[in-house]
C-alpha positions in Angstrom: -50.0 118.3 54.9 -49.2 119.8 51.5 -51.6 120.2 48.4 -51.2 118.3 45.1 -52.0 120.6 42.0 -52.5 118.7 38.2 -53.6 120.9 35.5 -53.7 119.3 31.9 -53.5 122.1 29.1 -55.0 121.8 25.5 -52.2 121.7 23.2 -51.8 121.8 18.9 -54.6 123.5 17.7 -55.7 121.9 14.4 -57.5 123.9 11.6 -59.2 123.2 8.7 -61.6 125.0 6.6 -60.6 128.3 7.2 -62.4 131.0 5.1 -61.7 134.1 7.0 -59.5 133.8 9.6 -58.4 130.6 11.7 -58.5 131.3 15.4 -55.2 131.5 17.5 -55.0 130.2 21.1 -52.3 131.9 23.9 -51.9 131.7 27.1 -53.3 134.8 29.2 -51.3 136.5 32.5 -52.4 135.8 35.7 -56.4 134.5 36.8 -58.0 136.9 34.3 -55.4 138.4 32.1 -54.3 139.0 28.7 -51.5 137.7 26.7 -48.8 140.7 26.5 -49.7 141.3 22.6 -53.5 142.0 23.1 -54.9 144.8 24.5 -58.2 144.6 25.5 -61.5 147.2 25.8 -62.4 147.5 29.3 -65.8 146.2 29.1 -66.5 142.5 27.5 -69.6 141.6 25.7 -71.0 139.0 27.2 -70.2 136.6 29.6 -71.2 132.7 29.7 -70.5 130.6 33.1 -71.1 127.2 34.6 -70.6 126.9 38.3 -70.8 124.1 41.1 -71.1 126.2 44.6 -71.9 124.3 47.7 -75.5 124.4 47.0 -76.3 123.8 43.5 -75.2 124.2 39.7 -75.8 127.1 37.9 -75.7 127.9 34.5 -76.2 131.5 32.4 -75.7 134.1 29.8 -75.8 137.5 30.5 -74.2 141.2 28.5 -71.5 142.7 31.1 -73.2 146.3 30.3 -76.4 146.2 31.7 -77.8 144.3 35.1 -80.1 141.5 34.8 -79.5 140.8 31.1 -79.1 137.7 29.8 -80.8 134.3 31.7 -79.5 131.8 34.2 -80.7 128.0 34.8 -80.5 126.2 38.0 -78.9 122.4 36.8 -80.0 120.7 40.3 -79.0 120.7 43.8 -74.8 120.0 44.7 -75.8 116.1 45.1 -77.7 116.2 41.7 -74.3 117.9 39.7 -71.5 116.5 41.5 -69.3 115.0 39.4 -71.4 115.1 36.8 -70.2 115.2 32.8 -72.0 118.2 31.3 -71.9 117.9 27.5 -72.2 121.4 26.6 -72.1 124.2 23.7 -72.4 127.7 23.0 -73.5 129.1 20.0 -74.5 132.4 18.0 -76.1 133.7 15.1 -76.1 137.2 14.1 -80.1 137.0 13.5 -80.9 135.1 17.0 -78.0 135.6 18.9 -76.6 133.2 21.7 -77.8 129.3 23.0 -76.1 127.8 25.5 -77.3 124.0 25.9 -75.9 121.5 28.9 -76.8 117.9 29.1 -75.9 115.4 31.7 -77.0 112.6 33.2 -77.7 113.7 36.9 -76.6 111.4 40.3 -78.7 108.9 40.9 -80.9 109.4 38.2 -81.1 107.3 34.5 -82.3 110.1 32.6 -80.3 112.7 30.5 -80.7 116.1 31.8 -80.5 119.1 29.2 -80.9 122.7 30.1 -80.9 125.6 27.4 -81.2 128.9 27.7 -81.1 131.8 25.3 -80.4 135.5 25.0 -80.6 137.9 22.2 -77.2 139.2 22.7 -78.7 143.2 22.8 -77.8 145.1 25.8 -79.4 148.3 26.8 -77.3 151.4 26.9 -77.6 154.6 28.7 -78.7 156.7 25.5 -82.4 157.2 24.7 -84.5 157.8 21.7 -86.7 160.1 20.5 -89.6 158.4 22.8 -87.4 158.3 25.8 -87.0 154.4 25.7 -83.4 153.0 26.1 -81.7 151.9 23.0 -80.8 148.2 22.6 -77.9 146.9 20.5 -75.6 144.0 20.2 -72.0 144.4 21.3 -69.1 143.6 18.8 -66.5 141.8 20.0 -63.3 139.4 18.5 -62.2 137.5 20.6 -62.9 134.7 23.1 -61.7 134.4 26.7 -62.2 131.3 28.1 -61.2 131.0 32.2 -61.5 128.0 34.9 -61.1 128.5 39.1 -61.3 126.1 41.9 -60.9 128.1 45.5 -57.6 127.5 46.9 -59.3 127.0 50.5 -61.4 123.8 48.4 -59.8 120.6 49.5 -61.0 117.6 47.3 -62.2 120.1 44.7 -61.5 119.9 40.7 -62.9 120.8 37.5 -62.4 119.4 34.0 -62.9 120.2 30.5 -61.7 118.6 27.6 -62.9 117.5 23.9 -63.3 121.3 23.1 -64.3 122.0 19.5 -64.2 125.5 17.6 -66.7 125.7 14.3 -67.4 128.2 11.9 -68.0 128.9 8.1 -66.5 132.0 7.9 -64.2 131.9 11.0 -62.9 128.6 10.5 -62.9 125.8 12.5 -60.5 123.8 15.4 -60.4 121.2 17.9 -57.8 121.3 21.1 -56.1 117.9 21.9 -55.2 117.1 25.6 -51.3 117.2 27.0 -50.9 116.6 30.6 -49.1 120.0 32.6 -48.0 119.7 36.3 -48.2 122.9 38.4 -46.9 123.9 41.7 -49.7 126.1 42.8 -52.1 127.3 40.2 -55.6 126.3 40.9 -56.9 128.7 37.9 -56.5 128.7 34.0 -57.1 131.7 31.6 -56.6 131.4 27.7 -57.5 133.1 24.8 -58.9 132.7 21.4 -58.2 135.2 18.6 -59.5 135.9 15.1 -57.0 138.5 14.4 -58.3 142.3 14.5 -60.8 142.7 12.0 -63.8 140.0 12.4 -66.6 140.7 14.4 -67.7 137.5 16.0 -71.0 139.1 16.7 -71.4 139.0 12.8 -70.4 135.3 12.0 -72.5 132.4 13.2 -70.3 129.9 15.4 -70.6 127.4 17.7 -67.6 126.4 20.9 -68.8 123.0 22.2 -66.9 120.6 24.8 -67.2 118.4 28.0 -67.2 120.1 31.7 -67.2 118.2 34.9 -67.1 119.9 38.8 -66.7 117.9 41.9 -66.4 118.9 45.0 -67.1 117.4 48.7 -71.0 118.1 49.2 -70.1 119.6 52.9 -67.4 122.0 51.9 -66.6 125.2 52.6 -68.6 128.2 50.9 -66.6 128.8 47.3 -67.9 128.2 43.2 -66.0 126.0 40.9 -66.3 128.2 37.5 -66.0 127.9 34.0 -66.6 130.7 31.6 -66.7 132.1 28.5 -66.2 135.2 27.7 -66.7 137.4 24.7 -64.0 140.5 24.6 -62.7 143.1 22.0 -58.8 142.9 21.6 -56.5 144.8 19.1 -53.9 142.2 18.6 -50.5 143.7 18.4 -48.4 141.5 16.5 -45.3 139.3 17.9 -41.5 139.8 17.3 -40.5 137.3 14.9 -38.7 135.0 17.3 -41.8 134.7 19.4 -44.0 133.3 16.5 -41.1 131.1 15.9 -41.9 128.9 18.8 -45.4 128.1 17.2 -44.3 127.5 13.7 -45.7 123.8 14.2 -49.1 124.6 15.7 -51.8 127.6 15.6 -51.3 128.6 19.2 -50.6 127.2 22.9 -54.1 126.8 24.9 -53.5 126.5 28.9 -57.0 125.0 29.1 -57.6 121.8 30.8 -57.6 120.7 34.0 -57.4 121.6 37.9 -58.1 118.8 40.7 -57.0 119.5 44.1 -56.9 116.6 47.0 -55.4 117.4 50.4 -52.8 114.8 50.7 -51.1 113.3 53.8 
């Protein structure tokens, strides 16, 4: 018995419109890493995710500073979201902060399901005021982690996402277009969007919109198909000038795509 492991990436960012700064896409190191020319704060701002566990799909927002920020939606039981194509998109605004929205048509039903949930990006910190209350603010960031895992004990398992679509007025905007990548063992992806060092994306208004799908066997082990996206401050150190030659035809390498795992014979 051996496993079979196909991940497509996301390759040739296009960008148009840029009016501040276009973003760059690069591979990260290892399930949750950086790229080697970013280094990155030790606490990210906020943290989006859609998973499929063996129970149900799940769908939130929350800040990574402060428990029980943020909101989380229940999408419908495993047999509801299984295989499932969730149109979905994230977006901010400095004045109302982030909307996540996720619409799909469920199993076995005819009508569209769409789930939205919002949070005003503030996160309480450990400081008080005058009246003793916590203070609440919003946490810059400049950058945009996006990750995928299936469980490597998950037989039959995948996750998609594809049709991904970066849009901004001031940031600029792009749109990923889909290569296919074999791999002899990852069952993970981890890339990263960049803006350079200087914007604050919790300044700009933006929006990152796309197609995800989990399936997984509805009696399988205990174990989460995830997708996220993450918000995270970087300082990007810049690359030797034979490293950027290799993306003198595109804006950056994305390793985003796609993971399916089937236990073969």
């Amino acid at each position: 018995m051996k496993t079979c492991i196909v991940i497509t990436a996301m390759a040739g960012l296009a960008v148009s419109g840029v009016a501040h700064a276009a973003p760059v896409v690069l591979r990260g190191q290892g399930v949750s890493g950086a790229p080697a020319n970013l280094t990155v704060a030790p606490t990210p701002a906020f943290s989006s995710k859609f998973a499929v566990s063996e129970v149900d799909g799940r769908l939130s927002i929350n800040g990574s500073q402060t428990a029980g920020a943020g909101s989380e939606h229940k999408l419908g039981s495993l047999k509801q979201v299984n295989d499932v194509r969730w149109a979905f998109t994230l977006s901010h605004s400095p004045s109302s902060g982030f909307t996540v929205t996720m619409s799909g048509i469920l199993n076995g039903e005819r009508d569209t399901l769409s789930r939205s949930i919002r949070w005003d990006g503030r996160t309480d910190h450990s400081t008080s005021n005058s009246l003793g209350s916590a203070q609440q603010s919003r946490t810059s960031f400049n950058a945009l982690q996006l990750t995928a895992s299936v469980p490597h004990h998950l037989d039959a398992a995948g996750l998609s996402f594809s049709q991904l679509v970066f849009s901004s007025a001031s940031l600029g905007n792009g749109s990923f277009d889909a290569e296919s990548l074999g791999s002899g063992g990852s069952a993970y992806t981890n890339t990263w969007m960049t803006f350079g060092n200087d914007p604050d994306l919790a300044a700009h208004s933006w929006s990152l919109s796309g197609v995800v799908l989990g399936s997984r066997k509805v009696s399988a082990d205990l174990g989460s198909l995830n997708f996220g996206i993450v918000g995270q401050t970087v300082v990007v150190v810049p690359l030797p000038p034979a490293a950027w030659a290799g993306l003198s035809t595109m804006a950056g390498i994305a390793g985003i795509g796609f993971i399916r795992r089937r236990q073969l014979a």
